[in-house]
C-alpha positions, 0 to 999 in steps of 0.5 A, a space after each residue: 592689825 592690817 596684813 602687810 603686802 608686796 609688789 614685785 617686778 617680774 621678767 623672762 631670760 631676755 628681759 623682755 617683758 615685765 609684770 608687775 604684781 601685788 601680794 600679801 605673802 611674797 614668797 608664797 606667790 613667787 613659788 606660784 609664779 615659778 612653778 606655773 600654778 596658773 597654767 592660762 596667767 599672762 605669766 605662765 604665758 610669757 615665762 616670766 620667772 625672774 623677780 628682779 624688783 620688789 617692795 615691801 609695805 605695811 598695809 595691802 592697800 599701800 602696796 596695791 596704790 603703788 602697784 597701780 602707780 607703777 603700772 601706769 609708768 613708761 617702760 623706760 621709768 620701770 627701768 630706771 627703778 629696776 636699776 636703782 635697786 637691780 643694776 644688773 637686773 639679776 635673779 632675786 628670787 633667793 633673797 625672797 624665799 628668805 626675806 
C-alpha cells in the first residue's frame, strides 16, 4: 500500500513570501515548521509559520507532481488558488493538527 502525502503553502504575518512543501504526514511537518526544528531552513529564515493552503493525495508521488506543478506557477496564480480555498488567507493550522 502507497503512503499518501501532502502539499501545503506557507507564509509570514504579511503575506509576503510563500513556500510550498511536500510531505507524508502533515501535521507532523507542520509542528516542525512552526516550532523551528530546522534552525538554517528557508522557512525558519523567513518565519513562515502560517499554513494558508494545503492538499491532500493518495500517493506521495501525486503530491510531489503537484508540488512541482505549483512551484512552477507565477505568484499571482498561487494567489488565485490560495483564494479559491483561503479567501481571507487565515491561519489553518488548527484545522491540520485535526485533519
Amino acid at each position: 500500500m502507497e503512503k499518501g502525502g501532502a502539499i501545503y503553502i506557507l507564509t509570514n504575518k504579511l503575506n509576503t513570501t510563500l513556500y510550498i512543501g511536500v510531505t507524508s504526514n502533515l501535521p507532523k511537518r507542520l509542528y516542525e515548521h512552526q516550532n523551528g526544528l530546522f534552525p538554517n531552513s528557508f522557512v525558519t529564515k523567513y518565519n513562515l509559520k502560517k499554513i494558508i493552503y494545503y492538499e491532500g493525495f493518495h500517493s506521495i508521488e501525486e503530491a510531489i507532481g503537484r508540488e512541482k506543478q505549483l512551484k512552477g506557477w507565477a505568484r499571482k496564480k498561487k494567489e488565485d488558488l490560495i483564494a479559491s480555498m483561503n479567501p481571507k488567507w487565515i491561519d489553518l493550522t488548527n484545522e491540520i493538527m485535526n485533519w
